[in-house]
Backbone as a printed PyTorch tensor [residue, N CA C, xyz], in Angstrom:
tensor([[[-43.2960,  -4.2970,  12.2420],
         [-42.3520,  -5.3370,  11.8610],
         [-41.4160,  -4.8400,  10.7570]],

        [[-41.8950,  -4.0000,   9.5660],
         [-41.5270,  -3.8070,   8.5020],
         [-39.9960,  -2.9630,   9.1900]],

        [[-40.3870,  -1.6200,   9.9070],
         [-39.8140,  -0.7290,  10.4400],
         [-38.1430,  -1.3460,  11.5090]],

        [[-38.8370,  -2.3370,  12.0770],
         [-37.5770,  -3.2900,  12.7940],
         [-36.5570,  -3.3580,  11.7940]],

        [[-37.2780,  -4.4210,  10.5170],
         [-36.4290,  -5.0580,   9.6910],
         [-35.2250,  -3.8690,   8.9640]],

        [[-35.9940,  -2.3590,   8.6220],
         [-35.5860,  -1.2720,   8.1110],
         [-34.0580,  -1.2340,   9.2530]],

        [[-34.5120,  -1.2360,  10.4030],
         [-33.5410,  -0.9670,  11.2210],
         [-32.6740,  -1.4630,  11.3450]],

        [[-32.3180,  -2.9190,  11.5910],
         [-31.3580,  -4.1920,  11.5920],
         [-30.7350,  -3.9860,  10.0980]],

        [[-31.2680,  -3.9780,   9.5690],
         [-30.6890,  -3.6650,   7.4380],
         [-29.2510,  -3.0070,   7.8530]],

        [[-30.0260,  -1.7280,   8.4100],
         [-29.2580,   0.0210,   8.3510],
         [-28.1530,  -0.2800,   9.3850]],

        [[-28.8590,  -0.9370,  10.6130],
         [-27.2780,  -1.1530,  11.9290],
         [-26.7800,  -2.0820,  11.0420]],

        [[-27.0610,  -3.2150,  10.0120],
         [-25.8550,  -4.2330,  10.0320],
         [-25.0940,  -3.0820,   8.8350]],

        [[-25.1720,  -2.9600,   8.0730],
         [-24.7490,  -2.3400,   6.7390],
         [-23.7760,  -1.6190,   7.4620]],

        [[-23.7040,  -0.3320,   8.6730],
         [-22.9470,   0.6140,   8.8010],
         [-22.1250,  -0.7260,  10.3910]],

        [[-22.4830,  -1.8240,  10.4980],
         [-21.3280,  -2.7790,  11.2660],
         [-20.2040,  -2.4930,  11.5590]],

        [[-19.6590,  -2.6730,   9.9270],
         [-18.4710,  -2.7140,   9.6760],
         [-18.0830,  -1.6100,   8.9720]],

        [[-18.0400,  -0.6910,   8.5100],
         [-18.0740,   0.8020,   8.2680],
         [-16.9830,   1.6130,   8.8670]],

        [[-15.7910,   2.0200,   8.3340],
         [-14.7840,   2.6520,   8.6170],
         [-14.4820,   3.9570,   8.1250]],

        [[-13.9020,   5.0560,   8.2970],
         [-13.5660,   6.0970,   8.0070],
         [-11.9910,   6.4410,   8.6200]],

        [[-11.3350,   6.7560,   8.1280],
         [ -9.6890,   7.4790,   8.5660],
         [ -9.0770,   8.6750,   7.9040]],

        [[ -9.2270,   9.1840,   8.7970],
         [ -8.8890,  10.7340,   8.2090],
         [ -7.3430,  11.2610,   9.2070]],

        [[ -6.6870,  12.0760,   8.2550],
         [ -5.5290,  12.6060,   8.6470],
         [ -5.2180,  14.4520,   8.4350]],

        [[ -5.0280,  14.9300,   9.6030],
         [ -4.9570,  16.3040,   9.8470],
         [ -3.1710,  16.4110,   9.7000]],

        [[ -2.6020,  17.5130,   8.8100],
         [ -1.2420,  17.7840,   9.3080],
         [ -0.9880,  18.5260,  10.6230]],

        [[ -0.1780,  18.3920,  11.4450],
         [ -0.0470,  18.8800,  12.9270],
         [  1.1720,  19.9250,  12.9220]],

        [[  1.7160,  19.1430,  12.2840],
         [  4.0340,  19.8160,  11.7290],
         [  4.1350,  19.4160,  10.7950]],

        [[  5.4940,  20.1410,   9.9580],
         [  5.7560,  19.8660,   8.8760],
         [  6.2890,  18.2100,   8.7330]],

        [[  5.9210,  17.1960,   7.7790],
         [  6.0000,  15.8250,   8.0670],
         [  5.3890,  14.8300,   8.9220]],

        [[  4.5830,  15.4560,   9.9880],
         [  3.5310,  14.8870,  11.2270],
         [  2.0620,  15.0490,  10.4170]],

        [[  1.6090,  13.8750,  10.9200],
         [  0.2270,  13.9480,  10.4890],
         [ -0.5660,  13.2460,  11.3400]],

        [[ -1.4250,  13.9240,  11.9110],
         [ -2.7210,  13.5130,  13.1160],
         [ -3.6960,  12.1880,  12.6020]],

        [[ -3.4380,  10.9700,  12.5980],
         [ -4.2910,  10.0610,  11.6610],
         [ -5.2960,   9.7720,  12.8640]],

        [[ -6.6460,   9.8680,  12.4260],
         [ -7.0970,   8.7680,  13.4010],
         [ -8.5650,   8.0050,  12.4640]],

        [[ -8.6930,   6.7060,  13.2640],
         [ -9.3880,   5.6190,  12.6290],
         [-10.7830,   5.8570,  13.1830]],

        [[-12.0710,   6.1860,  12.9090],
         [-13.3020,   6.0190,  13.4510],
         [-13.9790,   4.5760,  12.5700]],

        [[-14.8240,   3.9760,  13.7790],
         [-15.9290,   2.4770,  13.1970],
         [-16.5280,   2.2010,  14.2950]],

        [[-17.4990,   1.1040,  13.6480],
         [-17.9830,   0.9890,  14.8750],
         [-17.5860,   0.1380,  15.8290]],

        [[-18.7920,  -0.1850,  16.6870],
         [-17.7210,  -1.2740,  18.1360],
         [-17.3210,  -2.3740,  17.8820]],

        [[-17.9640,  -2.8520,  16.4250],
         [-17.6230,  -4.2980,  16.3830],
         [-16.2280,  -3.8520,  15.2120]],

        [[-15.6380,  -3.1790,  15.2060],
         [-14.3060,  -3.2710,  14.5450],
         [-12.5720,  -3.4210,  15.4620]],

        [[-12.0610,  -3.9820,  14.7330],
         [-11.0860,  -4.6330,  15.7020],
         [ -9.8150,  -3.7440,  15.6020]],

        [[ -8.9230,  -3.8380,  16.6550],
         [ -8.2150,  -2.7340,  17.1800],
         [ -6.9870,  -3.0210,  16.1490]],

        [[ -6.8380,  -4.3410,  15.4540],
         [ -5.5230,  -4.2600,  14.5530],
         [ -6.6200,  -4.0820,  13.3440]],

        [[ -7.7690,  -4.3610,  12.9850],
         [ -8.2530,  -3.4670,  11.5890],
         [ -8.0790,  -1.7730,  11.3050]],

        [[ -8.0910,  -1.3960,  12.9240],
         [ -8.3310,   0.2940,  12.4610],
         [ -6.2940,   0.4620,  12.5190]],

        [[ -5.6200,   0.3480,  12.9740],
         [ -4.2210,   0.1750,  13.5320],
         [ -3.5940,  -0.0360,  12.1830]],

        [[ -4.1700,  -0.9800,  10.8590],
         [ -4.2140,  -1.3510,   9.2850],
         [ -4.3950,  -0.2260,   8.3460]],

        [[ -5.6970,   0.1960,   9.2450],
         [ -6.2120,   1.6890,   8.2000],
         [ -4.9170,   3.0160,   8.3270]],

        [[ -4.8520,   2.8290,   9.5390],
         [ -4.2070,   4.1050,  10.2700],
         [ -2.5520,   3.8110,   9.3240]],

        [[ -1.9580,   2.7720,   9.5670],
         [ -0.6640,   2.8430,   8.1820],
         [ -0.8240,   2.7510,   6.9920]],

        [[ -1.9780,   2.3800,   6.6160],
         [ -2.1560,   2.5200,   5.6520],
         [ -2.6040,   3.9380,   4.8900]],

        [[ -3.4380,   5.0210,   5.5950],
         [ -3.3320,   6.7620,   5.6040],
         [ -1.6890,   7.5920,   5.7480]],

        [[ -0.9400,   6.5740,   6.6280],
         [  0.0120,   6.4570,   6.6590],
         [  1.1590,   7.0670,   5.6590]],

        [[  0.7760,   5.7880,   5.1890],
         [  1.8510,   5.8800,   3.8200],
         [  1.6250,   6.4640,   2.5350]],

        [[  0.2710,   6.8380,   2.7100],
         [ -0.4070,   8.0200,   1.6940],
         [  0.2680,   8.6990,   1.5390]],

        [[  0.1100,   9.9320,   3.1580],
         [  0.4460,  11.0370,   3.3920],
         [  1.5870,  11.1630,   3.6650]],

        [[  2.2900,  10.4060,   3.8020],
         [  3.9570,  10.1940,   3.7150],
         [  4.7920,  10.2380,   1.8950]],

        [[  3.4970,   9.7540,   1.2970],
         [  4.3340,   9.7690,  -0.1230],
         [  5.1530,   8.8100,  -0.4030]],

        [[  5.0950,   8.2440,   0.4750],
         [  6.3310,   6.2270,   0.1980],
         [  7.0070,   6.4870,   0.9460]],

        [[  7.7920,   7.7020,   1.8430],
         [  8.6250,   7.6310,   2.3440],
         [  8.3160,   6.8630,   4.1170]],

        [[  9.3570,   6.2300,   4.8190],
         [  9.1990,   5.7530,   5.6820],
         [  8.9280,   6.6780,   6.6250]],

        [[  8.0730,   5.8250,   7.8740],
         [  7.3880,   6.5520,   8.8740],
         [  7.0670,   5.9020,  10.0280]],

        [[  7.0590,   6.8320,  11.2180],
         [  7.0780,   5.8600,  12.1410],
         [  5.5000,   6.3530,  12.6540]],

        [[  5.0710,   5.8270,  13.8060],
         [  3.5860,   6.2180,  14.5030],
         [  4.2430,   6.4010,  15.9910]],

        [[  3.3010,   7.5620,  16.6040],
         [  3.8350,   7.7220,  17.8070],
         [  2.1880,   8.0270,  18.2610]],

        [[  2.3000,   7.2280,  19.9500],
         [  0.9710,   7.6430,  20.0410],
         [  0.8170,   5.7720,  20.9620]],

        [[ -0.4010,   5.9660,  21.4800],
         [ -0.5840,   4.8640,  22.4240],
         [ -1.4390,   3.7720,  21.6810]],

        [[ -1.1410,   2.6730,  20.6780],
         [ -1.7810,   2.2340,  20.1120],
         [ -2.5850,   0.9170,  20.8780]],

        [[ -2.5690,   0.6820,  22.3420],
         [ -3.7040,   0.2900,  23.0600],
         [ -4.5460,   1.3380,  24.2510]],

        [[ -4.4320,   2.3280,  23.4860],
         [ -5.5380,   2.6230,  24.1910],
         [ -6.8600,   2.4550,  24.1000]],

        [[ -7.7950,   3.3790,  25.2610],
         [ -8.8840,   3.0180,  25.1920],
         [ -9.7470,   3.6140,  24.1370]],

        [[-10.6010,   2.6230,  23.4880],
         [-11.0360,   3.2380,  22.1640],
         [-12.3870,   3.4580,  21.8360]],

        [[-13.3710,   2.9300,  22.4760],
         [-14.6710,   3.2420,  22.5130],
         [-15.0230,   4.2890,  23.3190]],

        [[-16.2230,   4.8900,  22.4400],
         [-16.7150,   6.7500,  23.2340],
         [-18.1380,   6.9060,  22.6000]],

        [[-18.9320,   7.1730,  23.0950],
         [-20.5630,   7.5390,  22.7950],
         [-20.6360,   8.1610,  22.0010]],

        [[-20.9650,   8.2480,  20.7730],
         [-21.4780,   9.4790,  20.0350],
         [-22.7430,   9.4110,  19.6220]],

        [[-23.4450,  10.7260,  20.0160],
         [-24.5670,  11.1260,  19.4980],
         [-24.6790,  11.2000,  18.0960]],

        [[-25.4340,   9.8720,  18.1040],
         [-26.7440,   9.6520,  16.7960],
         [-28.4300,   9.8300,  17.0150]],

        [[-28.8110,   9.8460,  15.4090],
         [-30.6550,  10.3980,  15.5120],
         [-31.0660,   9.4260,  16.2500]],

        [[-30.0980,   8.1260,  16.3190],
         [-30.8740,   7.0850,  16.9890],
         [-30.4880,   7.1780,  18.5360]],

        [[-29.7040,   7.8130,  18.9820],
         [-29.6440,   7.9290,  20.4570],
         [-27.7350,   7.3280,  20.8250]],

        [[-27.2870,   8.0000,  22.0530],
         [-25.9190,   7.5730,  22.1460],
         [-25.3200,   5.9450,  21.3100]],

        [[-24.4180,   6.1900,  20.8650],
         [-24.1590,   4.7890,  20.1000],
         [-22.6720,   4.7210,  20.2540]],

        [[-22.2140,   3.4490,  20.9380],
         [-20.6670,   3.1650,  21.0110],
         [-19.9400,   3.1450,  19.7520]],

        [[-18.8320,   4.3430,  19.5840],
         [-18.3370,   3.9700,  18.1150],
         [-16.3710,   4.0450,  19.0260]],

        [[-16.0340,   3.3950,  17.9330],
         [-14.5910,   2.9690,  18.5180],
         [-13.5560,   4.4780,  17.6910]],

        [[-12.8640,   4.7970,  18.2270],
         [-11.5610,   5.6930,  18.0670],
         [-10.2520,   5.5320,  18.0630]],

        [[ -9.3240,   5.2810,  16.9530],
         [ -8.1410,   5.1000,  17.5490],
         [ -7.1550,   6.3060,  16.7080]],

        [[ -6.2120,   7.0690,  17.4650],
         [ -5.4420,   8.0310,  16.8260],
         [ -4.2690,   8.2440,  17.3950]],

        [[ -3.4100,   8.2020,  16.1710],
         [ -2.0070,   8.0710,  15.9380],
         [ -1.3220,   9.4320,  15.4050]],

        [[ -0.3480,   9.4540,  15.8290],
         [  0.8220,  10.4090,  14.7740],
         [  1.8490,   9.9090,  14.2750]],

        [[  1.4850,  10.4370,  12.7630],
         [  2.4990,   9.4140,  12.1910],
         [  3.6210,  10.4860,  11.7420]],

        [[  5.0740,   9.9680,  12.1800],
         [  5.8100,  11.0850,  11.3590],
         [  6.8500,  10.5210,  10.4330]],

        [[  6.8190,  11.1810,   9.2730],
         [  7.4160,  11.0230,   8.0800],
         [  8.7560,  11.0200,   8.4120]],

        [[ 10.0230,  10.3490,   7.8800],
         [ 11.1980,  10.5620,   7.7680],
         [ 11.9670,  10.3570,   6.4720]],

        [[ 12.6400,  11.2610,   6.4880],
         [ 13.8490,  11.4220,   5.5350],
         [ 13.3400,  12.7120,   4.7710]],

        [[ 12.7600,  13.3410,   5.4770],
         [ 12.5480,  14.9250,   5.1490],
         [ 13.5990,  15.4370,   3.9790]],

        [[ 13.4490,  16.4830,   2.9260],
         [ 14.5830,  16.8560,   2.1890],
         [ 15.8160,  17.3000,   2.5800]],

        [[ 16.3150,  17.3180,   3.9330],
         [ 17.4660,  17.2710,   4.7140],
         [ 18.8980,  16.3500,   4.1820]]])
């Protein structure tokens, strides 16, 4: 029983649990994408993703290119066995370069 309860704790806690990370691709392009889990919603990670956004942009305006309904859930191997986690990734590119 104890061991259940351990478990339900640990799945609810990492629920809602987000991460967004951004790779540069080109000079001013940046590879953003949103990982969470399944119960996170496609305009929460879509929030994160401009919001890495405008980080890595530095204030300057930017647009996103990239299919922002696509399909976003994919299996990833956890200790606990395949687990649906959601994906969404964008390119965001900076404008008004020093040009």
């Amino acid at each position: 029983m104890r061991r259940e309860l351990i478990t339900v704790g640990i799945l609810l806690t990492l629920a809602g649990c987000t991460f967004t990370g951004a790779d540069a691709i080109a000079p001013d392009q940046y590879m953003i994408k949103s990982y969470g889990s399944i119960f996170n919603s496609r305009a929460g990670m879509l929030e994160n993703i401009n919001q890495k956004a405008a980080k890595v942009c530095g204030g300057k305006k930017y647009h996103l290119v990239g299919d922002s309904d696509a399909d976003m859930v994919v299996s990833t191997r956890t200790q606990i066995g395949n687990t649906p986690t959601t994906v969404l990734g964008l390119i965001a590119v900076c404008e008004g370069s020093g040009a």
